[in-house]
N, C-alpha and C positions, 0 to 999 in steps of 0.2 A: 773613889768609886769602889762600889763590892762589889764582890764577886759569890756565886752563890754554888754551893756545892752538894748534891744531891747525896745519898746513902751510896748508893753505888760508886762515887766517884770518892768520897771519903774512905772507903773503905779500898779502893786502889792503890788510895796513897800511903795509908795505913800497911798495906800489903809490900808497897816499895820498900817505905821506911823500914821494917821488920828485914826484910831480905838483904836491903845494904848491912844494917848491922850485924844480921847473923853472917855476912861475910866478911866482918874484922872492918869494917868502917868505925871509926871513930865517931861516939852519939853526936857531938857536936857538927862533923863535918856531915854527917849523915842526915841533920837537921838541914842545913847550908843548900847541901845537891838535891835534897827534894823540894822544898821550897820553891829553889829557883825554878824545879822543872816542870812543878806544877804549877809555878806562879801565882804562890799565897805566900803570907807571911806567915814567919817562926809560931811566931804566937798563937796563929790558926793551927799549925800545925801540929803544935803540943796539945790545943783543945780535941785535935782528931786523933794524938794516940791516946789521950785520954780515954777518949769516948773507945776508943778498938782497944784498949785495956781491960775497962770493962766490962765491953760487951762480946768481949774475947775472942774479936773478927779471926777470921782465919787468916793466916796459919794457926794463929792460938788455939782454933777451936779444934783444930782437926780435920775441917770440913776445908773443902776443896777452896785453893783462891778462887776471887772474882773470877778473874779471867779462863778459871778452867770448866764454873759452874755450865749450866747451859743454859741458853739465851733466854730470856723473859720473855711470854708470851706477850703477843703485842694484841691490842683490842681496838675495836672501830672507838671514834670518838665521834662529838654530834657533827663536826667538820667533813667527817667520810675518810680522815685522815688515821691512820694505825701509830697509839699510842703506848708505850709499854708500861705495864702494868704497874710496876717499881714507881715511874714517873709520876703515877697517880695518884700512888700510895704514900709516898718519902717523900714528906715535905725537905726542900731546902734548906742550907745553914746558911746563914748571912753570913759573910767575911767582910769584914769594917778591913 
């Protein structure tokens, strides 16, 4: 089964992984404990620091983590239900 991971939630994990290791986790093991606690595999997870290497997610960037930016504005959708904006924009990554 996949599982499918939006920008925002890629870039948490990205944010995790950074954090263990600048606190002396070992890459390996630091791989192992995010993994398990996002519940994807290694190999996903190498494709997402890939991808926050690149695109030099924060902390890289300098710009604030996720969790400290502020909330995404949410918008009606045709449902009458309030959808955020991220979710509308950020397509998905498949996790095989």
């Amino acid at each position: 089964m996949s599982k499918l991971l939006d920008l925002a939630a890629r870039r948490e994990v990205f944010l995790r992984l950074v954090r263990l290791q600048d606190r002396g986790c070992a890459v390996s093991d630091s791989f192992e404990q995010v993994a398990a606690e996002f519940q994807i595999s290694v190999s996903l997870l190498r494709m997402i620091e890939q991808e926050g290497l690149k695109q030099e997610w924060p902390p890289l960037s300098g710009d604030p983590p996720v969790d400290e930016q502020q909330p995404v504005a949410e918008v009606p959708t045709s449902s009458g239900n309030a959808a955020s904006t991220a979710a509308l924009h950020d397509p998905p990554v498949n996790t095989h």
